[in-house]
Backbone as JSON, one array per atom type, in Angstrom:
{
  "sequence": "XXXXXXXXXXXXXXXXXXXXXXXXXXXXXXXXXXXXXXXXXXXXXXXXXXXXXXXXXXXXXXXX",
  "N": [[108.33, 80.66, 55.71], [107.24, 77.34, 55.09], [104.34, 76.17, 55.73], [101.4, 77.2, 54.48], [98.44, 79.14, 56.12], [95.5, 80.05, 57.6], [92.5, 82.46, 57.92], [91.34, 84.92, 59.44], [92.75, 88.41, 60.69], [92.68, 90.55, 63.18], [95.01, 93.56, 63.27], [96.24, 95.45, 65.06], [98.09, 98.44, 65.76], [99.42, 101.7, 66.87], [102.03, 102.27, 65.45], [103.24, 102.99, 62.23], [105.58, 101.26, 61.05], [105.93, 99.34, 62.27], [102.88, 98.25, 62.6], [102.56, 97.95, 59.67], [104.84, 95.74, 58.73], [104.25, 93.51, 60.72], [101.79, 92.9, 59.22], [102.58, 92.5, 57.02], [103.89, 90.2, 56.69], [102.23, 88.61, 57.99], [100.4, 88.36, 56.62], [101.99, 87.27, 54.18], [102.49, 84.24, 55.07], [99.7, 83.72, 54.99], [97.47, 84.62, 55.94], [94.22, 86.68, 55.8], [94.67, 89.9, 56.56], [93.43, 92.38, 58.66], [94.21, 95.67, 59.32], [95.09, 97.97, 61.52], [95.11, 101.33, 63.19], [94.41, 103.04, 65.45], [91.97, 102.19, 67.95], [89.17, 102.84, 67.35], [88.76, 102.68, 64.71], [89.56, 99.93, 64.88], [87.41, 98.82, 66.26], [84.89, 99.39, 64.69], [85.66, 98.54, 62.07], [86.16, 95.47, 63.33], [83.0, 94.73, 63.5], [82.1, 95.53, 60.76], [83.56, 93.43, 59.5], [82.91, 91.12, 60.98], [80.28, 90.69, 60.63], [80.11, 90.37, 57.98], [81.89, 88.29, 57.03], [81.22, 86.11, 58.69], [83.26, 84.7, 60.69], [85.45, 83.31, 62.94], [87.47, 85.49, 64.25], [90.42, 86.87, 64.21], [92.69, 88.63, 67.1], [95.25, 90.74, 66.91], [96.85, 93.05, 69.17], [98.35, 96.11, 70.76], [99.07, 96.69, 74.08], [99.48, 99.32, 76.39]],
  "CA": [[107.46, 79.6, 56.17], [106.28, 76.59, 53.91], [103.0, 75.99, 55.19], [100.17, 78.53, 54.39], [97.55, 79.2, 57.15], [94.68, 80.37, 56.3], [92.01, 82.97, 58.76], [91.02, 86.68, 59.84], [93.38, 88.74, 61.83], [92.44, 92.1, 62.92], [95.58, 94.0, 63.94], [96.03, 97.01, 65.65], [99.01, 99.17, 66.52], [99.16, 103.08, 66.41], [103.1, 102.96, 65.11], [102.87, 102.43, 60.89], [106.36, 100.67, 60.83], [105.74, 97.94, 62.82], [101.56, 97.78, 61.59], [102.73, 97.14, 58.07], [105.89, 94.75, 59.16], [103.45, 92.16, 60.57], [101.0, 92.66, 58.42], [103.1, 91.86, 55.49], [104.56, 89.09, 57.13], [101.02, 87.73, 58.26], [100.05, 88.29, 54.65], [102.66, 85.97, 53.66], [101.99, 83.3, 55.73], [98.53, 83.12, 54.33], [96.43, 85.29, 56.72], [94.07, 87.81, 55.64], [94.7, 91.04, 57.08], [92.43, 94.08, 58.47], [95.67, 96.69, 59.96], [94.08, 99.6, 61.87], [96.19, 102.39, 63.93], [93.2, 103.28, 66.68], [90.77, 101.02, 68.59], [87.94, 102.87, 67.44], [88.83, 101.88, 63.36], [89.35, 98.86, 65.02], [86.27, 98.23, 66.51], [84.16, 99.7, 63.78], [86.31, 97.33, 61.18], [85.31, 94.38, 63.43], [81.89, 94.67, 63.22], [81.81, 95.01, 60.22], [84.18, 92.37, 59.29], [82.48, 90.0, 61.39], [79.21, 90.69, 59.92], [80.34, 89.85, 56.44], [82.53, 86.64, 56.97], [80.75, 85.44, 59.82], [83.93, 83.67, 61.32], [86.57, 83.69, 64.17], [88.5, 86.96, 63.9], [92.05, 86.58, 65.54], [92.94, 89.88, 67.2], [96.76, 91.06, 67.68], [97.41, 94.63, 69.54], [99.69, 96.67, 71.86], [98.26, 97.73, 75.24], [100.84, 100.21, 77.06]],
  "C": [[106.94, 78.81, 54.97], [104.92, 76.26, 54.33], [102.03, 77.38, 55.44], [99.2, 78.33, 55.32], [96.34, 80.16, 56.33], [93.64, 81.35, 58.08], [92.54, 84.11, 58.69], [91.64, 86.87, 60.85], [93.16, 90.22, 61.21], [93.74, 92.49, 63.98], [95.83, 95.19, 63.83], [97.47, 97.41, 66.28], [99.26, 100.65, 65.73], [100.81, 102.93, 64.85], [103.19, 102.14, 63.72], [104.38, 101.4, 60.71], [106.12, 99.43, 61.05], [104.14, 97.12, 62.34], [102.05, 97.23, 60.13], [104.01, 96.06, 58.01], [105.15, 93.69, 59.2], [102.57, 92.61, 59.84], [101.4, 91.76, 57.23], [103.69, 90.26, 56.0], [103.18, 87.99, 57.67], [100.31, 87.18, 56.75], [100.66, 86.6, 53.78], [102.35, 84.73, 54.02], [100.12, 82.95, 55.65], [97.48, 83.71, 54.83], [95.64, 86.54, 56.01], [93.89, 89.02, 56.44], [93.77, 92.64, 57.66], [94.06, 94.94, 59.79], [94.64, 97.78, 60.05], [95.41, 100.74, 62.69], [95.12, 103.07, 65.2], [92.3, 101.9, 66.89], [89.66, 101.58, 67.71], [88.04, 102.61, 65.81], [88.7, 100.46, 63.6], [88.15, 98.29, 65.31], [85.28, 98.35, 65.59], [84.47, 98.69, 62.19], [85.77, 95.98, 61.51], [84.43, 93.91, 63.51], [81.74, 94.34, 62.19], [82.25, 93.45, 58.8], [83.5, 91.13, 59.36], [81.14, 89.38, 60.95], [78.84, 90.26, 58.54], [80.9, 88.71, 56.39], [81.88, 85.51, 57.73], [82.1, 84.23, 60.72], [84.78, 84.55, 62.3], [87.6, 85.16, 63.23], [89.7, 87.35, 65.13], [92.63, 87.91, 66.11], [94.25, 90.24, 68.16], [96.68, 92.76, 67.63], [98.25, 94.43, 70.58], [98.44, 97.07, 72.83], [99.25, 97.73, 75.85], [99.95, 99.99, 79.1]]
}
């Protein structure tokens, strides 16, 4: 990709192959990254994520 994007993405999926795949690939594309493997890292991450940046926090998971 040539253009860089820029924003908070919290993503979540238990299986580490595919978590660090997009990640790295969100990475690239200009995003900064919070990668969790449970909801409840996740939710505890977006708190305090949200609490410190104060902005939109883009959120990609799996629900089975």
């Amino acid at each position: 990709m040539n253009q860089k994007s820029e924003g908070l993405i919290l993503l979540v999926d238990d299986d580490p192959y595919v978590r660090d795949s997009i990640s790295s690939f969100l990475s690239e594309c200009g995003y900064s990254v919070i990668a969790c493997d449970n909801a409840i890292d996740a939710m505890a991450k977006l708190i305090v994520s949200f609490c410190r940046w104060r902005k939109t926090i883009n959120i990609i998971l799996k629900i089975r």
